[in-house]
Structure formats: C-alpha cells, structure tokens
C-alpha positions as CSV (number, residue, x, y, z in Angstrom):
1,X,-20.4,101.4,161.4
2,X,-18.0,103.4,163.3
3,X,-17.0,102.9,167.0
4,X,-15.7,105.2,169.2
5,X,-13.6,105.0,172.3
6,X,-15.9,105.4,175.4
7,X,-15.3,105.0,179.2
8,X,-17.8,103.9,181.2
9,X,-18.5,106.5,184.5
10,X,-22.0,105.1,185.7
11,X,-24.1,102.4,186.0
12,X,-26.6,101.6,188.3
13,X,-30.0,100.1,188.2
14,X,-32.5,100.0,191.6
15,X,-35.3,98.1,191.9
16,X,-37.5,100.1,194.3
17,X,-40.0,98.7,197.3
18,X,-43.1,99.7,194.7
19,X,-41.7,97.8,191.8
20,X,-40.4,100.7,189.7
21,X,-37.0,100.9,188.3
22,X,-34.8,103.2,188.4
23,X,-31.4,102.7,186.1
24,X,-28.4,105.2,184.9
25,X,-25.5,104.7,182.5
26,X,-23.4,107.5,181.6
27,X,-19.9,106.3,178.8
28,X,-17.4,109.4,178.1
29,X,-16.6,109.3,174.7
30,X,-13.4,110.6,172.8
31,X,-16.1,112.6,170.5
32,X,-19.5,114.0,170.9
33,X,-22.2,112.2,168.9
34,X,-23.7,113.8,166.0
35,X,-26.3,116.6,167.6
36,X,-24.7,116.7,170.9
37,X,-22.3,119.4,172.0
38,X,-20.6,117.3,174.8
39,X,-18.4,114.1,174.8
40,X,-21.2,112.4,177.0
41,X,-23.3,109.3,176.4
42,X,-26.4,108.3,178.5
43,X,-29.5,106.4,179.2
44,X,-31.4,107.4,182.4
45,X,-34.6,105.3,182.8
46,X,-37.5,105.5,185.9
47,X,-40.6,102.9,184.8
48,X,-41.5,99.6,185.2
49,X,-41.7,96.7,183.2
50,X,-43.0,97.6,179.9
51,X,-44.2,101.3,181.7
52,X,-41.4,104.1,180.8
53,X,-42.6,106.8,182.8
54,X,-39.4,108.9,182.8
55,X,-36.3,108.6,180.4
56,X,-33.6,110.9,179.5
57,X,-31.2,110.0,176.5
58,X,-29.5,111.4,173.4
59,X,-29.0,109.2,170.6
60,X,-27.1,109.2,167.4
61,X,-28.5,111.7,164.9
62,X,-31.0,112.2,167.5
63,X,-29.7,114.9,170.3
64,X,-29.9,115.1,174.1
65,X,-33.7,114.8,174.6
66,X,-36.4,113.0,177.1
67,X,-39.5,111.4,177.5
68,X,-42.2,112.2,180.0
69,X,-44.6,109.2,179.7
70,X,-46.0,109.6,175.9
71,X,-44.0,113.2,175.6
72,X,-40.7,113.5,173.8
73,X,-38.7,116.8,174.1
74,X,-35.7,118.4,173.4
75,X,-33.5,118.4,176.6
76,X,-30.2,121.1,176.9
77,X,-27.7,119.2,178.8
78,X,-24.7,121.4,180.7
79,X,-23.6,118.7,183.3
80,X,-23.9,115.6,184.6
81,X,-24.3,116.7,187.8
82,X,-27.5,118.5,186.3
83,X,-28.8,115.9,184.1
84,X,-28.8,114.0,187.1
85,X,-30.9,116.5,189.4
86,X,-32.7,117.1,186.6
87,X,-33.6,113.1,186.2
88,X,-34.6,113.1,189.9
89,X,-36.6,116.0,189.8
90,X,-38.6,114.5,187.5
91,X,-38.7,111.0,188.8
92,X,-40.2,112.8,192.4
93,X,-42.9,114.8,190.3
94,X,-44.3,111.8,188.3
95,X,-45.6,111.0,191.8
C-alpha cells in the first residue's frame, strides 16, 4: 500500500450536553484519492455511541459521499467551508 503526504488542517471532537458527538478531521493531501476531484481527506461524524446519525466522508475507491442514518449518498464537495455548512445543516435537521 501506497502512502501519501497529507497535512493535517482539522480535528475536533465535542461531546455535547445530550450525549451526542460531534467530531471533524480534515488531512490535505499532495494528491486527490481515487474518485475525488480535490486534494482533500475527511471524516465528519454527529452520533452517539454506536448511533451514526450523520457522517460525511470520501474514501478510497469510494468518492465524497454521506450517510443520513441508514441512507448513503453521493455527496459533490466544492469547499471546505461548504462541506462544513453543509455538515451542520444536517446535524440541526436530524433534530
């Protein structure tokens, strides 16, 4: 297996009043993965133990997509700025 430089921009993780978490990691690569067209790596996670309610990711092979509790879909990144809205927006609506 082949690794690639990365730089690491985020990473947080908040444990809110209701027990829910709520945890970001964004690495910059030197390359875009294999289905993505950016240089971007993430993991963006709302849930609770062992209860993903929201997640937002792109793996290898796999592309930029997310999951809304049981749904998976294809997700078209353009920033990080609007990943990030994006990721909040959805955290608020599971509500």
């Amino acid at each position: 297996m082949q690794y690639m430089k990365a730089v690491l921009l985020a990473r947080t993780k908040d444990v809110r009043d209701d027990g829910s978490i709520v945890e970001v990691v964004v690495w910059e690569l030197s390359e875009p993965l294999p289905l993505s067209t950016h240089p971007f790596k993430y993991r963006l996670y709302y849930g609770t133990e062992g209860d993903s309610r929201v997640r937002y990711d792109n793996e290898r092979g796999k592309g930029d997509h997310r999951h809304i509790g049981e749904k998976e879909e294809v997700y078209t990144f353009t920033t990080i700025d609007q990943l990030l809205d994006d990721f909040e927006r959805d955290i608020a609506n599971w509500r």
